[in-house]
N, C-alpha and C positions, 0 to 999 in steps of 0.2 A: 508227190504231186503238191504243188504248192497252193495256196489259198487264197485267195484275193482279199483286202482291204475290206471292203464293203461285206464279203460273208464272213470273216471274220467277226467285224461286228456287229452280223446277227446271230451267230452262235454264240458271240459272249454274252448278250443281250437276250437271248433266250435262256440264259444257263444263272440269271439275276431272280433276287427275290422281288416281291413285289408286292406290298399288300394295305387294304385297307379296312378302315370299321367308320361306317356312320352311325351313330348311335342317336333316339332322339328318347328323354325319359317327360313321364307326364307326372300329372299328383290328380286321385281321384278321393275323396273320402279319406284324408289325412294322409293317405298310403301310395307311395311312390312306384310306379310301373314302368315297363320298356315300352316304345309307343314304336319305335323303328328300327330293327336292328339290319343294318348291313354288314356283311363279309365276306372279303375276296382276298385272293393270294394266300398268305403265308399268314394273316393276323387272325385271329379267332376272341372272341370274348363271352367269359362266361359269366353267371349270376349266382354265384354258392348263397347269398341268402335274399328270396326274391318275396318275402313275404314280411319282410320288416317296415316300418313306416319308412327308414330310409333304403335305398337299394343298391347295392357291393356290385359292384363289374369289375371283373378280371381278368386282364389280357395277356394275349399267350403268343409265344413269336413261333412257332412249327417251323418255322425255318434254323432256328437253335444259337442265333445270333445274325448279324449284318456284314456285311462288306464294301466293297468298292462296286458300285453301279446300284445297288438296293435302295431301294425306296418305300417307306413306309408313309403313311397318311391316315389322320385319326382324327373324326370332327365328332363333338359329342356337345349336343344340344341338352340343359335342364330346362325344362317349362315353367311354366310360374308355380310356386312352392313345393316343385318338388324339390327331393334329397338323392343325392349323388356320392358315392365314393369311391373311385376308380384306384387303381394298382394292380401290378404286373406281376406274372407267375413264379418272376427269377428277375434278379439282375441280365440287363440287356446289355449282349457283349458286343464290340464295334472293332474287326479285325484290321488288318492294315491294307492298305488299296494298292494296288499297281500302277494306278493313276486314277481312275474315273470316281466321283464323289458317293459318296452315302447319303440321305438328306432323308431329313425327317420333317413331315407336317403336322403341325398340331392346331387343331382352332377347335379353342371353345367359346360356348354360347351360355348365358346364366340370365334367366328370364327373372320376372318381378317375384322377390318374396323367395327363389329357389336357391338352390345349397347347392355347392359343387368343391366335395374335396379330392384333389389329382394327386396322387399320394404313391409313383411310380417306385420303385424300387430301383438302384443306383443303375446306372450307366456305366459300362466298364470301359474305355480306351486301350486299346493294344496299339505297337510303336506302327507308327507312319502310317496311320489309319487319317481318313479325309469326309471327314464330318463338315456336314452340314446340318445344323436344324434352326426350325422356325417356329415358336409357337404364337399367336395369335387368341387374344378375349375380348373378350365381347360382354361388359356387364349392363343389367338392370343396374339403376342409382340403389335401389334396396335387395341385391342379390346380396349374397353372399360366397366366398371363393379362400378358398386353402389350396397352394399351389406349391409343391417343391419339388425339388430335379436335383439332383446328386451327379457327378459324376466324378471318378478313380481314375486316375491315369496311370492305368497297370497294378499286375495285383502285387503289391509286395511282400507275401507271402513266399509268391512263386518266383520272385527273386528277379521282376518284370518291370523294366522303366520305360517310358513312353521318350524317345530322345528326340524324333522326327517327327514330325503330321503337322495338319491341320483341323479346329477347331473354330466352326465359326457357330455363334449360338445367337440367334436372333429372338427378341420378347417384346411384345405390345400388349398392353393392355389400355381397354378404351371404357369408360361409365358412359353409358346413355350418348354414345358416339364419338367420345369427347376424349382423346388423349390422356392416359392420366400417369402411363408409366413406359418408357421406352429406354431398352439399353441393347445392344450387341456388342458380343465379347470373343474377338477374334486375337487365336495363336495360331502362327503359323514359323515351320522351320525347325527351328532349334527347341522343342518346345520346354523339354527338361530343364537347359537354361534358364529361360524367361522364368518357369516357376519355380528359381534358385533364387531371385529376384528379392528383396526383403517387401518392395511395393507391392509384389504377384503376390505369391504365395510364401515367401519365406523358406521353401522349400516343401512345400505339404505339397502332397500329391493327389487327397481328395478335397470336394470342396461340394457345395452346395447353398442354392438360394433359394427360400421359402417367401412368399409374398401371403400377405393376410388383407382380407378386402371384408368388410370395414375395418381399420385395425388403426391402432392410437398411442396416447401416452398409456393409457394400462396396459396393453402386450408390451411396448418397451421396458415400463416398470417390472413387469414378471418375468422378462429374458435375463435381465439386468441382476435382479435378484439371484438369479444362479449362476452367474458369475462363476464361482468358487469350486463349481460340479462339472464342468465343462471340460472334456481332454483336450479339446484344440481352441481355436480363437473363435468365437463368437459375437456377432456385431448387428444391432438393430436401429431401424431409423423409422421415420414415417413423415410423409408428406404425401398430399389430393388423399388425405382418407385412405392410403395406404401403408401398413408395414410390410417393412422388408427386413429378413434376415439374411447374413453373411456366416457361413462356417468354411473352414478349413482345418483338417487333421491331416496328421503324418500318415494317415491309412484307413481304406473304406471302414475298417473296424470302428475306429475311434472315431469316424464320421456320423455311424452307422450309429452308435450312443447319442453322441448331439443330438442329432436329428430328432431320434424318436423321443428324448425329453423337448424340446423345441414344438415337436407337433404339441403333445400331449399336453403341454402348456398352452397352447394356441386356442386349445378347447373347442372346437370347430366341428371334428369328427374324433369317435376312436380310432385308433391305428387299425388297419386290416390285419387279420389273421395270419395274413401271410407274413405281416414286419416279425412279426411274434414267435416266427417257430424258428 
């Protein structure tokens, strides 16, 4: 018996992840609490240390990875001085689609005086995967924000090259409403190519961008400084009262080094427990 068009795509539609967390955190008596926690679908967030001045959230994908038609949504509000350090339970895997996209939403909020470090653990890319994501900020002129996103295009352990997909990665960030950083970085096609490229990537397969809010000529003098420590290319700049750093390595390994001397220089948050183990 055959299937029609339209049930079709409600049974693939039903057979999708789906998930979200609204998160809103307060600051009472120095000490930072959850003030709202939402979750639905597949996303879950937990609190392994919920009694420190600052407060650890840790999200968790129960669906074990993404795909084609998946959609993920994640808004996480700080209040005024409170402290925030988000990061994920694992590396978040993105399979390859049969056509319909992936997309992910991200908007964060950082109120007067509050902390917010997004400290996700890398993104994996498998071939001819159809990503889409977006994230969105929203700062107080005197918040503060540590922000970085990794993503491997395949593991090259497992002997995994990303040849095909799309990658579209949209970012805004706004102070006090006001635009202060916008880029979207879209591959699409041939993707392995493009990052053979010596302008893309030079051939590195992982990469990652960290944004530092308030951040200056001293983060670039102390990026700059370790020059010499770094396995892959590392690149800092700043302009509107922002840094931004650029990595690229031959593999999430030697990404995965950068990175966590980069944070750890940034001096913002410590690393979560989970970069650690």
């Amino acid at each position: 018996m055959s299937v029609s068009a339209p049930l079709r795509n409600e049974i693939f539609a039903g057979n999708r992840a789906v998930g979200r967390i609204a998160l809103s955190v307060g600051a009472a008596a120095g000490v930072s609490r959850r003030m709202r926690v939402h979750e639905a679908g597949s996303l879950r967030v937990r609190f392994p240390n919920a009694h420190g001045r600052a407060l650890d959230a840790v999200i968790v994908n129960t669906a074990g990875g993404m795909t084609g038609g998946d959609r993920f949504d994640i808004d996480v509000k700080v209040g005024a001085k409170a402290r925030l350090v988000v990061t994920t339970a694992a590396a978040e895997k993105v399979y390859r689609s049969l056509g319909p996209k992936t997309a992910i939403g991200l908007t964060l909020d950082v109120g007067s005086g509050g902390t917010l470090a997004w400290l996700p653990q890398e993104t994996i890319l498998f071939d001819q995967v159809r990503l889409f994501r977006s994230i969105d900020v929203d700062l107080a002129r005197d918040a503060t924000l540590l922000l970085s996103e990794a993503v491997v295009f395949g593991r090259s352990a497992m002997g995994e090259t990303v040849l095909q997909g799309h990658f579209t990665d949209r970012w805004r960030v706004r102070v006090d409403g006001a635009l202060a950083f916008a880029e979207t970085v879209r591959l699409d096609g041939k993707i392995a190519q493009c990052l053979a490229r010596r302008a893309v990537t030079g051939g590195g397969v992982a990469v990652a961008s960290v944004i530092k809010f308030p951040g200056g000529d001293k983060d670039i003098a102390a990026i700059r400084a370790m020059a010499d420590t770094f396995a892959g290319e590392v690149g800092i700049s700043a302009w509107n009262g922002i840094a931004v750093v650029r990595l690229v390595a031959v593999d999430g390994a030697a990404l995965r080094r950068d990175l966590m001397a980069v944070l750890t220089t940034l001096r913002v948050a410590p690393l979560p427990r989970l970069w650690l183990n």
